[in-house]
C-alpha atoms as a printed R data frame, in Angstrom:
    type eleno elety resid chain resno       x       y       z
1   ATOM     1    CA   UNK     A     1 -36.266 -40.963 167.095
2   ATOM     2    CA   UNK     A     2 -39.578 -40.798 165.393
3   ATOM     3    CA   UNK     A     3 -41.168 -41.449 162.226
4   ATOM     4    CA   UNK     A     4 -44.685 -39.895 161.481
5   ATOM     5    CA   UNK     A     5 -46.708 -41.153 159.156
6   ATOM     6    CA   UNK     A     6 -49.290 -39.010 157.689
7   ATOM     7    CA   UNK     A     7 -52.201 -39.687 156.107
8   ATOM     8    CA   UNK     A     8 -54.727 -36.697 153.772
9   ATOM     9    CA   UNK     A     9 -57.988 -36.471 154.800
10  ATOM    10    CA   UNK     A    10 -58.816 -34.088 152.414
11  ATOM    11    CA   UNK     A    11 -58.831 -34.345 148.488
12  ATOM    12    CA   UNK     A    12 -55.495 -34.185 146.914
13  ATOM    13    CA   UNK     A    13 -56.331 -31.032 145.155
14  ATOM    14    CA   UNK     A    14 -57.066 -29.420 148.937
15  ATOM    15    CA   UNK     A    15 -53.847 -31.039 149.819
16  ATOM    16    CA   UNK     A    16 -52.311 -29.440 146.959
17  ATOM    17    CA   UNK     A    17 -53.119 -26.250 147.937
18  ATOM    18    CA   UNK     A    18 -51.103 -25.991 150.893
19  ATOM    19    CA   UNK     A    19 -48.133 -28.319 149.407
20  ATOM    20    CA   UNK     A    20 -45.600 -25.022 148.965
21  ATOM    21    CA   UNK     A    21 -46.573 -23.810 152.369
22  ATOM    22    CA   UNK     A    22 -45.405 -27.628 153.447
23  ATOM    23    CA   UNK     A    23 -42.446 -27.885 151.932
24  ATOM    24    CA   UNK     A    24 -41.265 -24.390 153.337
25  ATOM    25    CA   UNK     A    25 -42.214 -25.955 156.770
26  ATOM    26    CA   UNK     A    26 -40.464 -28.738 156.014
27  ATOM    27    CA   UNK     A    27 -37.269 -27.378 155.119
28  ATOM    28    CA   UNK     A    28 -37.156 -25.064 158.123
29  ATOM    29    CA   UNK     A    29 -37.510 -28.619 160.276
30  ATOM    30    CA   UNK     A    30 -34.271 -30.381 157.897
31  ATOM    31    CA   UNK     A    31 -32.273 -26.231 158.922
32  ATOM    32    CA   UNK     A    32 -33.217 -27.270 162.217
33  ATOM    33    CA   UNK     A    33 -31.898 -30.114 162.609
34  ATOM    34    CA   UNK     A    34 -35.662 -31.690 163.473
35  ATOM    35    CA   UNK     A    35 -35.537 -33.796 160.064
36  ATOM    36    CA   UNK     A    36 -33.752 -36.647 158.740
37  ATOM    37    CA   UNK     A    37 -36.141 -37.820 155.841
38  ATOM    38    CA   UNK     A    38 -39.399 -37.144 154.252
39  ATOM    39    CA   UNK     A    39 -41.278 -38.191 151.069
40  ATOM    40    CA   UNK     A    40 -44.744 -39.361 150.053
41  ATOM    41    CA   UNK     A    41 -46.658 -42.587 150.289
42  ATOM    42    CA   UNK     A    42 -46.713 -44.003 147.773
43  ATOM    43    CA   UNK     A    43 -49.538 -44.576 146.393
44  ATOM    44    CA   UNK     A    44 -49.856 -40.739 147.441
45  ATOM    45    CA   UNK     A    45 -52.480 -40.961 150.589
46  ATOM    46    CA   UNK     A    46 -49.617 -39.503 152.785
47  ATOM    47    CA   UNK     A    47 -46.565 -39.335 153.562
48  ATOM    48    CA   UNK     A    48 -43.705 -40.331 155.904
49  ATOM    49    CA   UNK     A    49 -41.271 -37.995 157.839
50  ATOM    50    CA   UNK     A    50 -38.291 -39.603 159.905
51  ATOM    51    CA   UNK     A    51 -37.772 -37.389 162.828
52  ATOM    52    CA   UNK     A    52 -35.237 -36.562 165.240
53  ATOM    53    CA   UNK     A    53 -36.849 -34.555 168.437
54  ATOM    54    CA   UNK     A    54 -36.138 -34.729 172.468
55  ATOM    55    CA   UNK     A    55 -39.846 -35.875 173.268
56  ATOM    56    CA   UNK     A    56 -43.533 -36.839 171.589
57  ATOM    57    CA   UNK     A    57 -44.621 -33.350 172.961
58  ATOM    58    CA   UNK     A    58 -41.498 -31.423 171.237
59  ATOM    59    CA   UNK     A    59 -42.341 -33.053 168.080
60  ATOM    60    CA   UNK     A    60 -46.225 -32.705 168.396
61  ATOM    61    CA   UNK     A    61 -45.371 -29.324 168.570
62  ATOM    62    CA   UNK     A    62 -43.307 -28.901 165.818
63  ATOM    63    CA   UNK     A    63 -46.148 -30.615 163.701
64  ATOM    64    CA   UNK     A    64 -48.836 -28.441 165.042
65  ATOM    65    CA   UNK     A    65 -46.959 -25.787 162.673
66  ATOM    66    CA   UNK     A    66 -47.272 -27.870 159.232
67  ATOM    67    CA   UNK     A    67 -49.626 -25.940 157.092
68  ATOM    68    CA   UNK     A    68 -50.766 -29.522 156.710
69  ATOM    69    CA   UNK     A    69 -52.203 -29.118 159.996
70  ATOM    70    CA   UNK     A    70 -53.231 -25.390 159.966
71  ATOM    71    CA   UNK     A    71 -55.156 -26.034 157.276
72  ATOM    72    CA   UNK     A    72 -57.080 -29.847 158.420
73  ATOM    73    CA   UNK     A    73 -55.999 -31.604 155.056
74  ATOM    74    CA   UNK     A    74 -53.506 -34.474 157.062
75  ATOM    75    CA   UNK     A    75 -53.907 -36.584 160.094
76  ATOM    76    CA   UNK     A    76 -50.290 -38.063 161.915
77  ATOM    77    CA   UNK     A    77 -49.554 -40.772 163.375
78  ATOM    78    CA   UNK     A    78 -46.459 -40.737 165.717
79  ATOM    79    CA   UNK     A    79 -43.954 -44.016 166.226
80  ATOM    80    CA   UNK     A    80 -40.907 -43.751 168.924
81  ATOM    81    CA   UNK     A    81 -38.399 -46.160 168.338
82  ATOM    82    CA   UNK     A    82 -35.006 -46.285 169.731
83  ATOM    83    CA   UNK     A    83 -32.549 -47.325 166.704
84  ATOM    84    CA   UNK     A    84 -30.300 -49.971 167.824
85  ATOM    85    CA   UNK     A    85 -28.646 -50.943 164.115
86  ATOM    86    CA   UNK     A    86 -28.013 -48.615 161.461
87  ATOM    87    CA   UNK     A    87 -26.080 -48.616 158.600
88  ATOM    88    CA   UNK     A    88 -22.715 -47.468 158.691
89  ATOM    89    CA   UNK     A    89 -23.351 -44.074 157.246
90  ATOM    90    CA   UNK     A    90 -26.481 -43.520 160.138
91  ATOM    91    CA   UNK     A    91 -24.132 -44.710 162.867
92  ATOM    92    CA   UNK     A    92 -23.771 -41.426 164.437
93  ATOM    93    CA   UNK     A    93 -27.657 -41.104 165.315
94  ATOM    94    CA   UNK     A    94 -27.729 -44.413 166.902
95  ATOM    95    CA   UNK     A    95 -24.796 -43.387 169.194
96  ATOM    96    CA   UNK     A    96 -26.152 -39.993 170.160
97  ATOM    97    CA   UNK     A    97 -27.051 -40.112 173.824
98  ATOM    98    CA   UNK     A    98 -31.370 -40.159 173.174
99  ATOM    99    CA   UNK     A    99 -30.543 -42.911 170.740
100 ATOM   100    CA   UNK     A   100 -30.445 -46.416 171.542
Protein backbone atom coordinates (compact mmCIF):
# COMPACT_ATOMS: atom_id res chain seq x y z
CA UNK A 1 0.00 0.00 0.00
CA UNK A 2 0.99 3.50 -0.83
CA UNK A 3 -0.05 6.92 -0.37
CA UNK A 4 1.45 9.71 -2.66
CA UNK A 5 1.43 12.92 -1.76
CA UNK A 6 1.67 15.50 -4.35
CA UNK A 7 2.65 18.73 -4.28
CA UNK A 8 2.06 21.77 -7.62
CA UNK A 9 4.94 23.31 -8.68
CA UNK A 10 3.30 25.27 -11.03
CA UNK A 11 0.58 28.07 -10.53
CA UNK A 12 -2.82 26.82 -9.79
CA UNK A 13 -4.17 28.25 -12.93
CA UNK A 14 -1.33 25.91 -14.92
CA UNK A 15 -2.53 23.23 -12.65
CA UNK A 16 -5.93 23.96 -13.65
CA UNK A 17 -5.36 23.45 -16.99
CA UNK A 18 -4.68 19.93 -16.96
CA UNK A 19 -7.24 19.18 -13.91
CA UNK A 20 -9.95 17.30 -16.48
CA UNK A 21 -7.14 15.45 -18.10
CA UNK A 22 -6.35 14.34 -14.20
CA UNK A 23 -9.36 13.36 -13.15
CA UNK A 24 -9.90 11.12 -16.35
CA UNK A 25 -6.50 9.56 -15.28
CA UNK A 26 -7.62 9.21 -12.12
CA UNK A 27 -10.69 7.43 -12.63
CA UNK A 28 -9.13 4.96 -15.04
CA UNK A 29 -6.61 4.13 -11.82
CA UNK A 30 -10.10 3.75 -9.19
CA UNK A 31 -11.60 1.12 -12.81
CA UNK A 32 -8.40 -0.41 -12.24
CA UNK A 33 -8.41 -1.26 -9.20
CA UNK A 34 -4.93 0.97 -8.61
CA UNK A 35 -6.99 3.54 -6.32
CA UNK A 36 -8.53 3.57 -3.05
CA UNK A 37 -8.73 7.42 -2.28
CA UNK A 38 -7.81 10.74 -3.60
CA UNK A 39 -8.58 14.42 -2.83
CA UNK A 40 -6.73 17.71 -2.44
CA UNK A 41 -4.59 19.29 0.22
CA UNK A 42 -6.04 21.27 1.74
CA UNK A 43 -4.99 24.29 1.72
CA UNK A 44 -4.85 23.30 -2.14
CA UNK A 45 -0.80 22.96 -2.75
CA UNK A 46 -1.48 19.23 -3.63
CA UNK A 47 -3.02 16.52 -3.13
CA UNK A 48 -3.07 12.99 -1.64
CA UNK A 49 -3.83 9.64 -3.46
CA UNK A 50 -4.03 6.30 -1.33
CA UNK A 51 -2.77 3.61 -3.54
CA UNK A 52 -2.94 0.04 -3.90
CA UNK A 53 -0.01 -1.33 -6.44
CA UNK A 54 2.41 -4.63 -6.36
CA UNK A 55 5.71 -2.45 -6.18
CA UNK A 56 7.20 1.43 -6.01
CA UNK A 57 8.17 0.80 -9.74
CA UNK A 58 4.44 -0.42 -10.75
CA UNK A 59 3.11 2.59 -9.17
CA UNK A 60 5.87 5.05 -10.44
CA UNK A 61 4.71 3.91 -13.53
CA UNK A 62 1.28 4.34 -13.27
CA UNK A 63 2.05 8.03 -12.14
CA UNK A 64 4.35 8.71 -14.97
CA UNK A 65 0.85 8.73 -16.95
CA UNK A 66 -0.94 11.62 -14.78
CA UNK A 67 -1.29 14.54 -17.07
CA UNK A 68 -0.03 16.05 -13.84
CA UNK A 69 3.18 14.70 -14.78
CA UNK A 70 3.06 14.98 -18.64
CA UNK A 71 2.58 18.30 -18.29
CA UNK A 72 5.49 19.32 -15.12
CA UNK A 73 2.75 21.14 -12.95
CA UNK A 74 3.11 18.33 -9.71
CA UNK A 75 5.97 16.75 -7.95
CA UNK A 76 5.14 13.11 -5.78
CA UNK A 77 6.26 11.91 -3.08
CA UNK A 78 5.83 8.09 -2.53
CA UNK A 79 5.20 6.38 1.20
CA UNK A 80 5.01 2.32 1.49
CA UNK A 81 3.41 1.27 4.45
CA UNK A 82 2.15 -2.08 5.29
CA UNK A 83 -1.43 -1.55 7.07
CA UNK A 84 -1.59 -3.58 10.09
CA UNK A 85 -5.13 -2.02 11.67
CA UNK A 86 -7.93 -0.89 9.73
CA UNK A 87 -11.26 -0.24 10.38
CA UNK A 88 -13.70 -2.80 10.05
CA UNK A 89 -15.01 -1.76 6.71
CA UNK A 90 -10.97 -1.67 5.24
CA UNK A 91 -10.37 -5.08 6.77
CA UNK A 92 -10.19 -6.84 3.57
CA UNK A 93 -7.02 -4.77 2.28
CA UNK A 94 -5.15 -5.43 5.37
CA UNK A 95 -5.71 -9.22 4.92
CA UNK A 96 -4.83 -9.37 1.25
CA UNK A 97 -1.60 -11.29 0.91
CA UNK A 98 0.85 -7.80 -0.02
CA UNK A 99 -0.85 -6.33 3.00
CA UNK A 100 0.39 -6.53 6.37
Amino acid sequence: MFIVSLSYTAPLDHVDAHLAAHREFLAAQYAAGRFLMSGPKVPREGGIILADAPSRAALEAVLGEDPFHRAGVARYEITEFAPLMTAPALDAWRQRPNGG
